[in-house]
LUMDOLO-877172 format. One line per field, with one value per residue (C-alpha): residue in one letter; residue number from 1; x, y, z. Coordinates in Angstrom, 2 decimals. Layout:
code [A	...] $
pos [NUM	...] $
X [X	...] $
Y [Y	...] $
Z [Z	...] $
// end
This chain:
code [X	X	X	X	X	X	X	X	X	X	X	X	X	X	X	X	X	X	X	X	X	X	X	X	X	X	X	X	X	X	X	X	X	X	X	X	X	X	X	X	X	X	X	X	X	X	X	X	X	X	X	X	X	X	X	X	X	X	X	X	X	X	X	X	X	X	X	X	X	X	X	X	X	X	X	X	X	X	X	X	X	X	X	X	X	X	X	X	X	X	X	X	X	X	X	X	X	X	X	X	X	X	X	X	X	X	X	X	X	X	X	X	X	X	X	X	X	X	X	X	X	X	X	X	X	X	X	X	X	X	X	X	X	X	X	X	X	X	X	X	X	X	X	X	X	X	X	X	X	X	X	X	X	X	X	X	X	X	X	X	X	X	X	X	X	X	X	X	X	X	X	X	X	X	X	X	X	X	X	X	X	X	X	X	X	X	X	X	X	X	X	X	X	X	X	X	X	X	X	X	X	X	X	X	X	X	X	X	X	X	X	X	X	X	X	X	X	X	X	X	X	X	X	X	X	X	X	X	X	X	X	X	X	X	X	X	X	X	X	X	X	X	X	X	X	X	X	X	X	X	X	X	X	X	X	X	X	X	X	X	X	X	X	X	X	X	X	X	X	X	X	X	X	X	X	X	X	X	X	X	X	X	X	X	X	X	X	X	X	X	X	X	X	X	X	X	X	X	X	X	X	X	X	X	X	X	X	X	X	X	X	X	X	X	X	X	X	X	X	X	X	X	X	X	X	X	X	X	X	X	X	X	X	X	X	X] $
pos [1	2	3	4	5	6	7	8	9	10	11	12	13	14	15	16	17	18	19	20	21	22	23	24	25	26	27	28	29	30	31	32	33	34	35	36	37	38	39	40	41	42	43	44	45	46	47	48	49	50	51	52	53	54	55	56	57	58	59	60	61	62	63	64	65	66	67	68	69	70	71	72	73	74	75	76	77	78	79	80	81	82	83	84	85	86	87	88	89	90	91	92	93	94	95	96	97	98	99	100	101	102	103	104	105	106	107	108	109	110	111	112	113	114	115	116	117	118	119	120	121	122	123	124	125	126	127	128	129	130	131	132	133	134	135	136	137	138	139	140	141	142	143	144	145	146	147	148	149	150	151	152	153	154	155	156	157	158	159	160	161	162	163	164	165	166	167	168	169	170	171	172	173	174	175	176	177	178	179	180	181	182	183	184	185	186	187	188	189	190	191	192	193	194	195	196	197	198	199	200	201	202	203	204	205	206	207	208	209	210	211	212	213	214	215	216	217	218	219	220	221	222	223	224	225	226	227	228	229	230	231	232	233	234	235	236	237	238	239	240	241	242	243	244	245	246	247	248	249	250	251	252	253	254	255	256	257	258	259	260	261	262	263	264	265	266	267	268	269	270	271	272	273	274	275	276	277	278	279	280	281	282	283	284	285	286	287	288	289	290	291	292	293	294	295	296	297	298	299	300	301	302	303	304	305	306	307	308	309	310	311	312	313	314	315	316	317	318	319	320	321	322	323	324	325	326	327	328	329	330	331	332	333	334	335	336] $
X [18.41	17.97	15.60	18.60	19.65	15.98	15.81	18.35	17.82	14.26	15.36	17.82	15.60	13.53	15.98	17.33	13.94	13.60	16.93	17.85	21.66	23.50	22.72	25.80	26.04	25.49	22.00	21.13	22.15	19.72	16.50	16.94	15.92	18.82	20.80	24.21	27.80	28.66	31.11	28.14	25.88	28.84	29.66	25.72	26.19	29.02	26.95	23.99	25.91	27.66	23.98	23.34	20.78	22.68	25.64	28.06	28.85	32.54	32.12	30.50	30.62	27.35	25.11	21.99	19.66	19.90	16.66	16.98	17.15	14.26	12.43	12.79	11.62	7.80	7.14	8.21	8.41	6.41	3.64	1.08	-0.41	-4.15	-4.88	-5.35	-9.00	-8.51	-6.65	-9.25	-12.20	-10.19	-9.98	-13.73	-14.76	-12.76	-13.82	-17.63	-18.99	-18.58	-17.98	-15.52	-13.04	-12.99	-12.80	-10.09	-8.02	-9.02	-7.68	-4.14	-4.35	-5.29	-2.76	-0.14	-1.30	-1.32	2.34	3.81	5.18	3.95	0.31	-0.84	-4.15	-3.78	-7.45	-9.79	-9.36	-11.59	-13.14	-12.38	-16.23	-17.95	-21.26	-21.49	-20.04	-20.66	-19.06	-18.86	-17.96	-14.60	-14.25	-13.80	-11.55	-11.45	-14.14	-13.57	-14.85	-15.82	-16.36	-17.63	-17.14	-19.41	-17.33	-17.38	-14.41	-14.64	-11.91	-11.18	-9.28	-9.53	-9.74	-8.42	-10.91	-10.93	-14.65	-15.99	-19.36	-22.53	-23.86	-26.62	-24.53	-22.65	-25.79	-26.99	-23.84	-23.27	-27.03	-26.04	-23.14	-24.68	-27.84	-25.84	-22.65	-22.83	-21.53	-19.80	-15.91	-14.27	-12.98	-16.50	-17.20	-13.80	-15.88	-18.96	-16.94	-15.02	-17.99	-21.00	-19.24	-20.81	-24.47	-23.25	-23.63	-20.23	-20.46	-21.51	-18.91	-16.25	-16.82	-16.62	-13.31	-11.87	-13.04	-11.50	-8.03	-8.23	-6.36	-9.46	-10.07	-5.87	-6.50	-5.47	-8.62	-7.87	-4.77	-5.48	-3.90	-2.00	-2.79	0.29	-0.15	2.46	5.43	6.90	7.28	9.65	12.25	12.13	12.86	17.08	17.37	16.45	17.20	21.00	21.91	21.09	21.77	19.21	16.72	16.94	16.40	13.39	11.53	12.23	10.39	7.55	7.34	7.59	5.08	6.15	8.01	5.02	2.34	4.06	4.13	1.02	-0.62	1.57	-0.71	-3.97	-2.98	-2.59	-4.34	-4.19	-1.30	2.12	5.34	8.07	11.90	13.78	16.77	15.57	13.79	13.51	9.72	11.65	15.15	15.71	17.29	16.24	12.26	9.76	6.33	3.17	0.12	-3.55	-5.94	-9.57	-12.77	-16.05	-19.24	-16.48	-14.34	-10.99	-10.75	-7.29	-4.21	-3.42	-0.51	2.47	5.58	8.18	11.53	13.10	13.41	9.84	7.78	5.83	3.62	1.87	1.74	0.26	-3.14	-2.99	-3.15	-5.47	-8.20	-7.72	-8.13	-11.03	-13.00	-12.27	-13.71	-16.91	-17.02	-16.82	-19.47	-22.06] $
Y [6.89	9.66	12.61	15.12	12.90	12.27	16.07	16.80	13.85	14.85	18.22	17.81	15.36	18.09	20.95	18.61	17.91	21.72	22.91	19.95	20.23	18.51	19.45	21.07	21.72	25.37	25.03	21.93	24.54	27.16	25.48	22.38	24.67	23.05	25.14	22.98	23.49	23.21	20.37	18.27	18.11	16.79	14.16	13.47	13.34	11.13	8.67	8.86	8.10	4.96	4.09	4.49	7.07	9.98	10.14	12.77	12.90	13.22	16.52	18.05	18.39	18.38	15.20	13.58	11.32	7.56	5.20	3.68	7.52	8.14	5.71	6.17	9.84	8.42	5.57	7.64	11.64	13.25	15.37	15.54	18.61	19.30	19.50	22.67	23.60	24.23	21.30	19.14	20.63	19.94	16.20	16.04	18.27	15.90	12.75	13.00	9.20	8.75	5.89	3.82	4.08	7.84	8.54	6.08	8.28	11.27	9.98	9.64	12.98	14.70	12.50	14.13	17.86	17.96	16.78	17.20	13.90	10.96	9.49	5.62	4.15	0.40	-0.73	-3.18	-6.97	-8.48	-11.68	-14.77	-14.47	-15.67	-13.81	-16.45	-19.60	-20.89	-23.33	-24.13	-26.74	-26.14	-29.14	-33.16	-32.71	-29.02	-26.55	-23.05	-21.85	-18.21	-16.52	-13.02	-11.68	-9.38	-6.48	-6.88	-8.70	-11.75	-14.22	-17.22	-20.49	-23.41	-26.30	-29.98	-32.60	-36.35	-36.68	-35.42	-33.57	-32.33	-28.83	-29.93	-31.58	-27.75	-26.13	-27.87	-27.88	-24.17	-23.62	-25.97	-23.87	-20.88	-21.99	-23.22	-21.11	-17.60	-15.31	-17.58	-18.07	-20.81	-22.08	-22.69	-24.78	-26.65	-27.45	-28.48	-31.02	-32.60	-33.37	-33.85	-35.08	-38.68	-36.93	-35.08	-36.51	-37.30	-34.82	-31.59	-32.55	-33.11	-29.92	-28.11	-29.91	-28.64	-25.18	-25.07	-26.43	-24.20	-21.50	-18.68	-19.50	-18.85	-15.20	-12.67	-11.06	-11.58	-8.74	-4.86	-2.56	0.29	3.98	6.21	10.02	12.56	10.48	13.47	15.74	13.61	15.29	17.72	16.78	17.44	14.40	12.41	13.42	14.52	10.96	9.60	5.97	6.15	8.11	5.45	2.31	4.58	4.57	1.48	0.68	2.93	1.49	-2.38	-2.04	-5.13	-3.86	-1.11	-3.32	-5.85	-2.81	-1.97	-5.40	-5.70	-2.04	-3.80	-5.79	-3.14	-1.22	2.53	4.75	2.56	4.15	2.53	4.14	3.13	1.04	-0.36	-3.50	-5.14	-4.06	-0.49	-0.90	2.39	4.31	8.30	6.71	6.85	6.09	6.65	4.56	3.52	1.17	2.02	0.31	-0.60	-0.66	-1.70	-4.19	-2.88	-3.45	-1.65	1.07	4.31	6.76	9.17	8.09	10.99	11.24	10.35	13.76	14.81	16.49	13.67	15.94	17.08	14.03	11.95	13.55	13.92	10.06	9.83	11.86	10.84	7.10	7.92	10.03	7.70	4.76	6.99	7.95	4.19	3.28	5.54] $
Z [27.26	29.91	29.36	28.30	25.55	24.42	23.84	22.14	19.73	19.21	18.71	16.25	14.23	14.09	13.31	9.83	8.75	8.98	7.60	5.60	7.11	9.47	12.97	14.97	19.28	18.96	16.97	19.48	22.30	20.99	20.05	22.70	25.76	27.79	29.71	28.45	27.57	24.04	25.26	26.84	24.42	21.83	24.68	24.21	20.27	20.24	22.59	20.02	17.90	19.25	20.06	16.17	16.02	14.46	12.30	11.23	7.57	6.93	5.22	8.35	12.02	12.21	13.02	11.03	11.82	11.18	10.15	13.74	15.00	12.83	14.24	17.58	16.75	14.79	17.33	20.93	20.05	17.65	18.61	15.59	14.54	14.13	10.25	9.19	8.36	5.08	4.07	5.87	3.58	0.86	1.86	2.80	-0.83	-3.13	-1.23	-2.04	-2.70	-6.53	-8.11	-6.34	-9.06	-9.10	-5.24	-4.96	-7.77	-6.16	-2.68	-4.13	-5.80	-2.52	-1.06	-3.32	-3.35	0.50	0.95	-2.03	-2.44	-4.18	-2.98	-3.17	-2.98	-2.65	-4.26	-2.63	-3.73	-5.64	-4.56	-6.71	-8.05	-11.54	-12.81	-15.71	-17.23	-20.89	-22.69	-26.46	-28.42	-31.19	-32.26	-31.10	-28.15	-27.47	-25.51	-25.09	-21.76	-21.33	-17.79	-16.99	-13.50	-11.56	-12.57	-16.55	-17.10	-19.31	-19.70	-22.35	-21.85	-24.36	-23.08	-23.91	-23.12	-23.83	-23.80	-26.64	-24.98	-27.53	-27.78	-25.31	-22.64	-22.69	-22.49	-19.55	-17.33	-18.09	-17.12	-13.66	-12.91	-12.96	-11.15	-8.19	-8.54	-9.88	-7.11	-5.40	-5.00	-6.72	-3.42	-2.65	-6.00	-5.33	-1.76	-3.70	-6.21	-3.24	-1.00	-3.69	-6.58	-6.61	-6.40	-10.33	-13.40	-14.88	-17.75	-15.42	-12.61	-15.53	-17.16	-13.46	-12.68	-16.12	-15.36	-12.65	-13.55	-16.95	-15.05	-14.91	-11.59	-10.86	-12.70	-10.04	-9.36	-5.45	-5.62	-5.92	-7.87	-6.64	-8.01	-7.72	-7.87	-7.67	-8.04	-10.42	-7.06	-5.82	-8.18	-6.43	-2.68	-2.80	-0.26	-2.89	-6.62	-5.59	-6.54	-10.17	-8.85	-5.77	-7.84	-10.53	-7.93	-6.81	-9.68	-10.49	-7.56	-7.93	-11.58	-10.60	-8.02	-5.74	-2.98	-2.57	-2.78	-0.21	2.16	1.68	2.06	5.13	6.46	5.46	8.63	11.05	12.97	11.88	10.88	10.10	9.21	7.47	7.65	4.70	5.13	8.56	7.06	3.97	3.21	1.77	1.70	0.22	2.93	2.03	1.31	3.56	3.49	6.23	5.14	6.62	6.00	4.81	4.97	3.28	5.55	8.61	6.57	6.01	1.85	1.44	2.23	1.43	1.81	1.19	-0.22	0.67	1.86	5.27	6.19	5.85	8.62	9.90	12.53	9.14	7.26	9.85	10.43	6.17	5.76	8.72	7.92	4.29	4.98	7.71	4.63	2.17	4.10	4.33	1.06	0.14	2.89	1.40] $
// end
């Protein structure tokens, strides 16, 4: 693509995401800066267009940007703005270190307020961790295990046993367990039984196995959650609540989670600011959605993703530094 063409795409990507209708030759002729005939820049249009970055809707002369079209725009031609002052103090004053809990919520709130879209904090995994093992008898054949982790949670599992172990045999391999285990993942106990298992007495190294084939050591404690804030304003971005049957499928993705926390997991990966273009891949395949996330860290170890779920035609010089400096704060706030 020669410089000419570059221009007036970039311009005209620019010109819908301000006016929100499709872009015709005259309105490319005055904001481009090119001195061209109204003729040219439609033969540059219509080869655009055969190059599937813009696209004219039938009820319109005019010319819109396609997902590939957007994406050439993010990844090659968007200058990004400094973030206003205030708006930065308002990131920096809501982001204070708190609890961990609290500045994560308040991340997606700024998120939201800032862009007026919908923000998502993605919320650090939890390692696969015990604080505390006990198990008690119920009766010949049947021991109920109880685990707490180190954040509180306690979980329950009966289990089946065809050893029928006394009071004091429970005591003592719950006291052995925690001795030699608390804090540690459960990969790292599966490592113990496999290499030291003949060095354990049968009962202790029994009850471990049975722990960990009860299922408590499958609960998902090693996937975050996903805080959503703001998703409400999206009703009110045209591009996307003109159509009852794509604003249905959209909350129905915001609701289920999945797709969202696969793209977000996908971030956690990368290195800084990603942007995904709906309807170019099947991480959002929701073709007026787009979202701009970041990673954030804990003491240098990135522990999750935030971002901005908005439409397509959002102005993505703005939203950028948002989720920057929002992810870069965060990770302080966290770090404290």
């Amino acid at each position: 693509m020669d410089e000419r063409s570059r221009a007036l795409l970039k311009t005209l990507i620019e010109r819908y995401i301000e006016e929100g209708q499709p872009i015709g030759s005259r309105t490319l002729s005055r904001f481009s800066g090119l001195d061209l005939s109204a003729a040219t820049i439609r033969n540059v249009m219509a080869d655009l267009e055969d190059m599937g970055l813009v696209t004219s809707p039938h009820t319109s002369a005019g010319r819109i940007p396609t997902p590939r079209g957007y994406r050439l725009f993010v990844d090659t031609m968007v200058t990004v703005r400094p973030l206003e002052e205030i708006a930065a103090k308002e990131v920096e004053k809501g982001l204070l270190p708190d609890s961990p809990q609290r500045v994560l919520n308040s991340a997606a709130q700024i998120l939201s307020n800032l862009t007026h879209f919908a923000g998502v904090v993605m919320t650090p995994k939890r390692a696969q961790v015990f604080k505390h093992i006990e198990f008690l008898r119920l009766g010949e054949g049947k021991i109920l295990l109880i685990m707490v982790t180190p954040e509180g949670d306690v979980q329950n599992r009966i289990l089946p046993t065809n050893q029928d172990y006394t009071p004091s045999q429970l005591v003592e391999a719950s006291n052995y367990i925690n001795t030699q285990f608390a804090g540690k993942s459960f990969e790292q106990v599966r490592q113990h039984l496999r290499s030291d298992l003949d060095s354990l007495r049968a009962d202790i190294s029994g009850l471990m196995a049975l722990a960990l084939q009860s299922g408590v050591a499958d609960y998902d404690m090693s996937r975050g959650d996903m805080l959503l804030s703001g998703e409400r304003r999206l009703l009110n971005v045209g591009d996307l609540s003109s159509n009852l049957d794509k604003l249905r499928k959209m909350f129905d993705m915001l609701e289920q989670k999945s797709v969202l926390m696969q793209l977000l997991d996908v971030s956690s990966h990368a290195d800084g600011i990603q942007i995904f273009i709906g309807g170019e891949s099947d991480l959002l395949p929701y073709e007026d959605l787009a979202v701009i996330s970041a990673p954030y860290s804990v003491d240098g170890q990135v522990v999750g993703t935030l971002g901005v779920i908005g439409p397509t035609r959002m102005a993505y010089d703005r939203v950028i530094p948002i989720v920057d400096i929002t992810s870069k704060l965060l990770s302080g706030a966290l770090s404290s």
